[in-house]
TORZALUM-726969 format. One record per residue (C-alpha): residue in one letter; x, y, z; chain. Coordinates in nm, 2 decimals. Example, Ala and Ser with C-alpha at 12.3 -4.5 7.8 and 13.67 -1.06 7.14 Angstrom:
domar->A x->1.23 y->-0.45 z->0.78 lovex->A $
domar->S x->1.37 y->-0.11 z->0.71 lovex->A $
***
This chain:
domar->X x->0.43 y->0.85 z->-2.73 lovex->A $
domar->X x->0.43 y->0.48 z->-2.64 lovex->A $
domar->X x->0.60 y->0.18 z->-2.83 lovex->A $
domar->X x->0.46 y->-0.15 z->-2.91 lovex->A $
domar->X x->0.70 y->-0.30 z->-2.70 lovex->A $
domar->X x->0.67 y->-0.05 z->-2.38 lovex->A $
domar->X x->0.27 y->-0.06 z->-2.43 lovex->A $
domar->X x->0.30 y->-0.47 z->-2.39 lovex->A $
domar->X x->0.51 y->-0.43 z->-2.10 lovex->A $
domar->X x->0.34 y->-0.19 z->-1.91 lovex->A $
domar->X x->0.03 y->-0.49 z->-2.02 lovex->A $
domar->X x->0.27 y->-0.74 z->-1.81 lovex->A $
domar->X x->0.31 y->-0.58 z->-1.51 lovex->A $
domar->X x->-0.07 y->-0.50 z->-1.47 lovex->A $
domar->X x->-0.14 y->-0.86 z->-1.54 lovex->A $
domar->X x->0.16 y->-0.99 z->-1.38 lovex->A $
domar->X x->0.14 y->-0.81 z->-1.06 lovex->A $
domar->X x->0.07 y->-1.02 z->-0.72 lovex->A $
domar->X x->-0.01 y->-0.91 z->-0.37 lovex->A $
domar->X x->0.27 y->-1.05 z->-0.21 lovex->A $
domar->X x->0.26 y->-1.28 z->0.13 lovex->A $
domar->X x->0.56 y->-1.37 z->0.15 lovex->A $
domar->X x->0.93 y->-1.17 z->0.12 lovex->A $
domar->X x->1.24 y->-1.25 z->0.10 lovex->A $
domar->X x->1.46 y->-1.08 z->0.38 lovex->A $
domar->X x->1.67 y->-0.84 z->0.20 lovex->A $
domar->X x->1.45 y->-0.43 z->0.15 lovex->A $
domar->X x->1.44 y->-0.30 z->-0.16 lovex->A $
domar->X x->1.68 y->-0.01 z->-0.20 lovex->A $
domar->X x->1.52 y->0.32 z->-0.04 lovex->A $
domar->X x->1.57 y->0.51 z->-0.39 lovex->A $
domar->X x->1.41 y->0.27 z->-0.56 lovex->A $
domar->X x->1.14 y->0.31 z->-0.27 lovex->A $
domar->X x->1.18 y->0.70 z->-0.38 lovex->A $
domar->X x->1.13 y->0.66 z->-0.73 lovex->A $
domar->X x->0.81 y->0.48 z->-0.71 lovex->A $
domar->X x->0.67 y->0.76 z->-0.46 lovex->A $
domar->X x->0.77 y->0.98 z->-0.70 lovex->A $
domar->X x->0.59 y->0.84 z->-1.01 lovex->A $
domar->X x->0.26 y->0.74 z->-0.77 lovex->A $
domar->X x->0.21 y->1.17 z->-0.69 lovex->A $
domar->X x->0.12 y->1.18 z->-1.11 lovex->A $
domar->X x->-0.22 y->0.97 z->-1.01 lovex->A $
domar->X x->-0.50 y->1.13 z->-1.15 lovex->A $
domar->X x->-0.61 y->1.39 z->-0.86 lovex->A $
domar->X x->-0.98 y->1.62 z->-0.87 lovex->A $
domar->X x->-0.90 y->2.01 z->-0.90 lovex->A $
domar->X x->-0.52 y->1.85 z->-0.86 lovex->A $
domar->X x->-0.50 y->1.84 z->-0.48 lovex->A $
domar->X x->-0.26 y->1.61 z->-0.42 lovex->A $
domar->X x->-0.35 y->1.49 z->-0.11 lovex->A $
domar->X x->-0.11 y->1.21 z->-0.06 lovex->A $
domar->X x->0.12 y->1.15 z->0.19 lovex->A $
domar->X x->0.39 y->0.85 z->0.17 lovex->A $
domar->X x->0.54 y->0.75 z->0.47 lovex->A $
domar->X x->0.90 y->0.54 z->0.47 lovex->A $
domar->X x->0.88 y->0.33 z->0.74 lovex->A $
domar->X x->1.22 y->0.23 z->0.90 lovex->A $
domar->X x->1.27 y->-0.08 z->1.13 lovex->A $
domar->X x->1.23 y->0.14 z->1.49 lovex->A $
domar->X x->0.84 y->0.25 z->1.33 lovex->A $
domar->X x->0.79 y->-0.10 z->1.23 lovex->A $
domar->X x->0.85 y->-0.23 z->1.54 lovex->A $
domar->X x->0.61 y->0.03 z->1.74 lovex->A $
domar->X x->0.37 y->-0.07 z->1.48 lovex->A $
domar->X x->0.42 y->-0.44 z->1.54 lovex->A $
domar->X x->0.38 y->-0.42 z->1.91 lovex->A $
domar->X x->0.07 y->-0.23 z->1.90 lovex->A $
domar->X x->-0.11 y->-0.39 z->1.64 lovex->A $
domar->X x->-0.03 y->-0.74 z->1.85 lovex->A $
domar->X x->-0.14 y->-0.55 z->2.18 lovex->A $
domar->X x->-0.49 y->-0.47 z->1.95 lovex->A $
domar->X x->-0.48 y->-0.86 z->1.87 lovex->A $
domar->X x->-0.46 y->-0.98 z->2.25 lovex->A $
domar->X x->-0.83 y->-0.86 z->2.35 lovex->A $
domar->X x->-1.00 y->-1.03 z->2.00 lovex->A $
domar->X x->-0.79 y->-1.36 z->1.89 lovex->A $
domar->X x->-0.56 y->-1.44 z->2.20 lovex->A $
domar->X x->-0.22 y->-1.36 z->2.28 lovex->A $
domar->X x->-0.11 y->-1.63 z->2.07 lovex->A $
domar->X x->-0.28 y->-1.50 z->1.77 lovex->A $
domar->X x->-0.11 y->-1.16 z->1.86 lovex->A $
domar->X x->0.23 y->-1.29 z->1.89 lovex->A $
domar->X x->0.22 y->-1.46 z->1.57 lovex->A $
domar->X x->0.14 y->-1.15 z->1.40 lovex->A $
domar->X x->0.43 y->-0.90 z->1.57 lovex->A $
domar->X x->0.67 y->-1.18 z->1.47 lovex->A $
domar->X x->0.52 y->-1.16 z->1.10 lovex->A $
domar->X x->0.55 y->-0.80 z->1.08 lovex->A $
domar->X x->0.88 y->-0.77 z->1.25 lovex->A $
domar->X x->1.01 y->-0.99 z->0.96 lovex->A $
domar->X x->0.91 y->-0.78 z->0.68 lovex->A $
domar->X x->1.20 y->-0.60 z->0.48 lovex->A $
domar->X x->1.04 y->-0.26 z->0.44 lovex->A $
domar->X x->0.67 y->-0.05 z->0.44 lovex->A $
domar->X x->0.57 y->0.25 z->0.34 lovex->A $
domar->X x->0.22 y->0.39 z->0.48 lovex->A $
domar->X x->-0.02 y->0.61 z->0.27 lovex->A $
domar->X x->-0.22 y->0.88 z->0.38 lovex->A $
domar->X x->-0.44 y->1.17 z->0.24 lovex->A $
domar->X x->-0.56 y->1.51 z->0.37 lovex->A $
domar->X x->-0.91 y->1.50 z->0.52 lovex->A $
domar->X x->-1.07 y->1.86 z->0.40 lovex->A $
domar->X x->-1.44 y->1.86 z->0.57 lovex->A $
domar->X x->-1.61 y->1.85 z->0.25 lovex->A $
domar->X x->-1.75 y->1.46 z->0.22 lovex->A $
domar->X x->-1.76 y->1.44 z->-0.17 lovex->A $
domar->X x->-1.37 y->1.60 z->-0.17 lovex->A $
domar->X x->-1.27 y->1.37 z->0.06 lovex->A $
domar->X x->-1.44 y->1.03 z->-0.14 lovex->A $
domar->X x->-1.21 y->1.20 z->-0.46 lovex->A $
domar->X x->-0.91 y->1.24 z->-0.23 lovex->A $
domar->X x->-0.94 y->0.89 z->-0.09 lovex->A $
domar->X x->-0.99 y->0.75 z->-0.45 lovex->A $
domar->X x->-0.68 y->0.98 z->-0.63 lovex->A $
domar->X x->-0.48 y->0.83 z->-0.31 lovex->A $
domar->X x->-0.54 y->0.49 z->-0.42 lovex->A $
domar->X x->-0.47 y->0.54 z->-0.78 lovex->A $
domar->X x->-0.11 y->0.69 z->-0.63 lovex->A $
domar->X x->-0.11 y->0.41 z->-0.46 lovex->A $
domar->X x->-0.09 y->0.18 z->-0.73 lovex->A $
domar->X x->0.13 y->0.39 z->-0.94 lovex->A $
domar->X x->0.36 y->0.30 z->-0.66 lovex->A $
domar->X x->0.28 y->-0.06 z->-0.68 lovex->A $
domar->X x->0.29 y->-0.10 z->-1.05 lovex->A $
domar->X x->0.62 y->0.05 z->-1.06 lovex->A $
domar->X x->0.80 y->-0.18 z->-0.77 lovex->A $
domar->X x->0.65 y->-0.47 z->-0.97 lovex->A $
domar->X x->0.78 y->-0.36 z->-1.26 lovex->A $
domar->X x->1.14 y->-0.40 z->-1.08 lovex->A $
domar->X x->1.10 y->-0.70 z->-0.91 lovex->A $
domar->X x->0.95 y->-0.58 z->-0.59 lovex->A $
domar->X x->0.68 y->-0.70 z->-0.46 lovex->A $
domar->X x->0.39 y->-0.54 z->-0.22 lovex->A $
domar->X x->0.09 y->-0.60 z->0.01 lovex->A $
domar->X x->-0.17 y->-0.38 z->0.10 lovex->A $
domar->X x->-0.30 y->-0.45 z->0.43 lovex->A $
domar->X x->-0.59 y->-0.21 z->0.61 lovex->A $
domar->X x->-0.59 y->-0.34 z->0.98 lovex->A $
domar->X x->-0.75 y->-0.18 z->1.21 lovex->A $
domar->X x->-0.45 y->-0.05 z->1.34 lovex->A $
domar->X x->-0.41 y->0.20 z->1.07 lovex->A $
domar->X x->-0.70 y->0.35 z->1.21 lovex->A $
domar->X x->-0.57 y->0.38 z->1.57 lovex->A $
domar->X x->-0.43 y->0.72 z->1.71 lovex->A $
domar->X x->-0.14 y->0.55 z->1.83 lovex->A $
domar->X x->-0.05 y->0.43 z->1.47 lovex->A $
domar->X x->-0.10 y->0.79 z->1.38 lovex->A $
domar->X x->0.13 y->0.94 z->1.66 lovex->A $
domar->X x->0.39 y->0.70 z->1.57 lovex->A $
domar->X x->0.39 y->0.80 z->1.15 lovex->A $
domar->X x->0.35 y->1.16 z->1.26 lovex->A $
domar->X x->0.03 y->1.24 z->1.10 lovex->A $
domar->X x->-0.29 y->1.37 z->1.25 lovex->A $
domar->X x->-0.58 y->1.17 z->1.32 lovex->A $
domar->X x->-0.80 y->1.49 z->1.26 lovex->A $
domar->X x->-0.66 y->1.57 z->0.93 lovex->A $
domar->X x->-0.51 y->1.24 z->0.81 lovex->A $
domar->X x->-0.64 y->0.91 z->0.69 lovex->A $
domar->X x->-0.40 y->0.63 z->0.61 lovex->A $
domar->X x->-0.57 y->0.38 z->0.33 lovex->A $
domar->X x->-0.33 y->0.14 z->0.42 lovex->A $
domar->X x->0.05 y->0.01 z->0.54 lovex->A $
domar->X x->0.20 y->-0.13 z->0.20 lovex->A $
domar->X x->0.49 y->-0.39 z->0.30 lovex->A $
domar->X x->0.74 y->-0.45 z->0.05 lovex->A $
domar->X x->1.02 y->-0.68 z->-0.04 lovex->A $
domar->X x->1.15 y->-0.93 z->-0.27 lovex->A $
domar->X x->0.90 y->-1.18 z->-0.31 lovex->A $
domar->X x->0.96 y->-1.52 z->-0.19 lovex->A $
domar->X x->0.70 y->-1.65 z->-0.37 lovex->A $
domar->X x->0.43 y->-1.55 z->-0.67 lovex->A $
domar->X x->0.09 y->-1.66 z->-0.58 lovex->A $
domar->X x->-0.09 y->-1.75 z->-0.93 lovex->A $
domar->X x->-0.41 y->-1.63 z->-0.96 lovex->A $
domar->X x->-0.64 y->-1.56 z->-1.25 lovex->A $
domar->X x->-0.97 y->-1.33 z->-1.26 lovex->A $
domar->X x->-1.32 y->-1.31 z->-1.37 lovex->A $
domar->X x->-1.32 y->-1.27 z->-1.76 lovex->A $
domar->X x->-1.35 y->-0.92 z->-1.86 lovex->A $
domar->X x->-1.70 y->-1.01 z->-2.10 lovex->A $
domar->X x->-1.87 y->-1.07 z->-1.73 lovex->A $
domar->X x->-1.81 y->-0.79 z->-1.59 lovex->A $
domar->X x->-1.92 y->-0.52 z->-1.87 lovex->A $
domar->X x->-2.23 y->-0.40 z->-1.90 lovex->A $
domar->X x->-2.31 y->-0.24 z->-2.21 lovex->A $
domar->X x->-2.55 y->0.01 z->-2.30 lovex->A $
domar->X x->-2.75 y->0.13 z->-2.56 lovex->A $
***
């Protein structure tokens, strides 16, 4: 059972927590990195499938994932455009991608997709909750077979819901949201 205190921080990092633009250069410690993939797989999950997939992505992957996302960017926003981006995600400390098995049923697979996210910030939560920060990006790219062949995973069977970069954050963007009383609908 929960304490006071645990229950309000665990209130503080939901409210606290920030997508993240900009990191500072050092990663986060890959067991650290471990220990949040292994407290994201206890998202809830229908008829406990499990579906997820987590995918550490060291600097080599990172920068095959650079280069094609910027040769994507070329054709739509210019090679200048494309260049700015491989430099940004060449820079970033660390990222994980996040997949989940595709089954053929289309229901299962709108549960799987959903429990994946929930795993997903699980994951989040708890990097937050140590001073790491993340951003959830889904490019285009993560759609691509190439993106696929590089993370090993199967374009047939696999579906990545995103590439999470991660790192100290160099900054905390502020933010606030829509008050809670306007976005509940009660009824009788």
């Amino acid at each position: 059972m929960s304490t006071i205190s645990t229950i309000q921080e665990i209130q503080e990092v939901i409210i606290s927590r920030r997508t993240i633009h900009k990191f500072k250069p050092d990663a986060p410690p890959r067991e650290v990195l471990y220990e949040a993939i292994d407290l994201a797989r206890w998202a809830p999950n229908h008829k406990l499938t499990e579906p997820w997939t987590f995918y550490i992505l060291g600097k080599t992957t990172i920068s095959r994932i650079a280069h094609l996302n910027a040769d994507r960017l070329v054709e739509k926003k210019g090679q200048a455009a494309a260049d700015k981006k491989r430099a940004r995600w060449l820079s970033m400390p660390a990222a994980i991608a996040v997949s989940f098995k595709k089954c053929g049923d289309d229901f299962r697979e709108k549960e799987d997709y959903a429990a994946t996210c929930c795993a997903a910030q699980n994951m989040m939560l708890f990097l937050w909750s140590k001073g790491i920060g993340m951003k959830w990006s889904t490019s285009g790219v993560i759609t691509d077979p190439a993106f696929h062949e590089i993370i090993g995973a199967d374009p047939a069977c696999d579906e990545v819901i995103g590439l999470f970069w991660c790192g100290y954050p160099e900054d905390i963007p502020q933010k606030d949201r829509i008050p809670s009383d306007q976005l509940i609908k009660e009824l009788p």
